[in-house]
N, C-alpha and C positions, 0 to 999 in steps of 0.2 A: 504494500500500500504506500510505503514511504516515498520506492521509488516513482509511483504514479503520479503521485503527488506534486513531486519535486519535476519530475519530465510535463506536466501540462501547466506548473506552476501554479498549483492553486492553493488559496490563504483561506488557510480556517481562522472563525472568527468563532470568538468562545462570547456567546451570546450573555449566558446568567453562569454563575457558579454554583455551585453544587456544592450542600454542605460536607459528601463524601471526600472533596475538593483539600476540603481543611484537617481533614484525620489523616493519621500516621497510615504509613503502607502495611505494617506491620498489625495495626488492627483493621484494614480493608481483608488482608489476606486470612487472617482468622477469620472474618465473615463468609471471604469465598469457601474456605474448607468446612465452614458451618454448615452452609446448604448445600456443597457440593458432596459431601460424605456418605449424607443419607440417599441421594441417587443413585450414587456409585453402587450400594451397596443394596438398593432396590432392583437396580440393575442383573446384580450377583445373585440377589435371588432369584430373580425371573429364569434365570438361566439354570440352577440349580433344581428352582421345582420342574422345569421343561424334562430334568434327566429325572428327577423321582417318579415325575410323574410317569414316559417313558416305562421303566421297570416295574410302578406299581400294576401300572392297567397292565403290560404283558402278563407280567408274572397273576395277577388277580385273574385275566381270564383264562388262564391252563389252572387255575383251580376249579373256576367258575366249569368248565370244560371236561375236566379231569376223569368224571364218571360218563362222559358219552363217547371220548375219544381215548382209545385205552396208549394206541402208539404213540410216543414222547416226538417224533417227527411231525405226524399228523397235528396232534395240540400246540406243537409251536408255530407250524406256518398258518392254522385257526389265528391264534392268538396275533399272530403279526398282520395278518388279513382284518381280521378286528382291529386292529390299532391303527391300521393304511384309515379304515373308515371315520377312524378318531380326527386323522388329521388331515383329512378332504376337508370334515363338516367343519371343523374347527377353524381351517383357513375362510374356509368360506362365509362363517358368522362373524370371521374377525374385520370382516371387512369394513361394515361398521364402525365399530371401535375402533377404528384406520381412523376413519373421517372423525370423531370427537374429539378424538388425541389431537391430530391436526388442527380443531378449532381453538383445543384449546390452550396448548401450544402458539397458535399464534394473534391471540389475543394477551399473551405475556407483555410486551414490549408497551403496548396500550395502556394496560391497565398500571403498570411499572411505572411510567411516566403521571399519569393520574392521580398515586398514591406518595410520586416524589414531591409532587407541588400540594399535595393536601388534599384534593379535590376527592375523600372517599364515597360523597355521595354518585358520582360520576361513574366513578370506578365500580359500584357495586352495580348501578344499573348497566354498564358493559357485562360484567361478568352474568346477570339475570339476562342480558341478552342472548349469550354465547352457551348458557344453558336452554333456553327458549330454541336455539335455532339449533341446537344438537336433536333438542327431541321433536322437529320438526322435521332433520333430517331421517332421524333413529329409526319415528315407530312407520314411518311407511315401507323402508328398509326391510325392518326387521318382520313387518306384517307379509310382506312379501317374499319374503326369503321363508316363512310359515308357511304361507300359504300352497308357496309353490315350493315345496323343498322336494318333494319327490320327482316333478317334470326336470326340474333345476338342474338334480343329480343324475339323471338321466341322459341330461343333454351334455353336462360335464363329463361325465364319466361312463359313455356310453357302456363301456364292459362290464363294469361293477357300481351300481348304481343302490346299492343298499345304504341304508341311514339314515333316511328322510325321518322317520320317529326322531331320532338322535337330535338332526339338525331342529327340528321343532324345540325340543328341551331347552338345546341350548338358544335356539331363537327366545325364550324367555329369560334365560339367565340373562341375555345380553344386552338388553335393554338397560336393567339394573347397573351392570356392570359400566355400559358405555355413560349413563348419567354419574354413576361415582368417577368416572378419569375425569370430567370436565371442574365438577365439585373439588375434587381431591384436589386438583392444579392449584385450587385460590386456598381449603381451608387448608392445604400445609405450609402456603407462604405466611397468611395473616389470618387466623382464626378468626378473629372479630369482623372480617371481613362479608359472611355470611348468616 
């Protein structure tokens, strides 16, 4: 950026200052490790439970399994065949929750700004917006991804087209879930904020 800067020669002008402006680096940098930690390590989970989860559902359905399928060949490529179906439906409800993360990710920089200058009244009607337009995006989504989850899987996955129940299931948990990522975004910056 420096060099862009300096080849078209352009002058930033530092408009207002920033009370962050007048604090030591040394407590900016504790702030950033403050919020940055618990991502990191939200992060580490997400990845963590992807692998429990992985070996619980295998391993749970060669139990599940165990008395209709007596050969230990047969019960695992069942159980991996079930778990293929886990992560069709899965991708395909997450899509959703693609788009609120997205919303609500980037309504950060807005509302950041909003809450620098004071303005929280401001700042909470964005945020009631950006939850208003999640579940305006969500429940036609996700009613449709219900409705039609068996034609869906069909037209996806012509060969193996099982899991339309499944996808319904989770078509309800997802709802739930895509309105707490837009919620979660604001109450774990500023509680009071909601």
């Amino acid at each position: 950026m420096y060099t862009y800067y300096k080849k078209h020669k352009l002058i930033i002008y530092r408009r207002e200052k920033s009370r962050e402006d007048k604090k030591p680096t040394k407590y900016i940098i504790k702030k950033i490790l403050k919020l940055s930690v618990p991502v990191t390590i939200g992060s580490l989970i997400s990845i963590v439970h992807t692998m429990i989860d992985t070996i619980t559902v295998t391993n749970g359905i060669q139990k599940a399994y165990m008395h209709i399928y007596t050969a230990k060949d047969v019960l695992e490529s069942k159980a991996t065949e079930m778990k293929g179906i886990l992560s069709k439906v899965s991708t395909i409800v997450g899509l959703p929750q693609s788009i609120t993360i997205a919303i609500a990710i980037a309504i950060v920089p807005v509302v950041s700004v909003l809450v620098a200058r004071g303005e929280r009244q401001k700042a909470k009607e964005r945020i009631e917006r950006a939850i208003n337009l999640s579940v305006i995006i969500i429940m036609p989504a996700i009613v449709g991804l219900f409705v039609l989850s068996e034609p869906l899987l069909k037209l996806m996955y012509p060969r193996a087209s099982e899991g339309g129940v499944l996808m319904q299931i989770l078509c309800v948990a997802t709802v739930f879930m895509c309105l707490s990522h837009t919620i979660r975004q604001w109450t774990s910056r500023d509680p009071e904020m909601l």
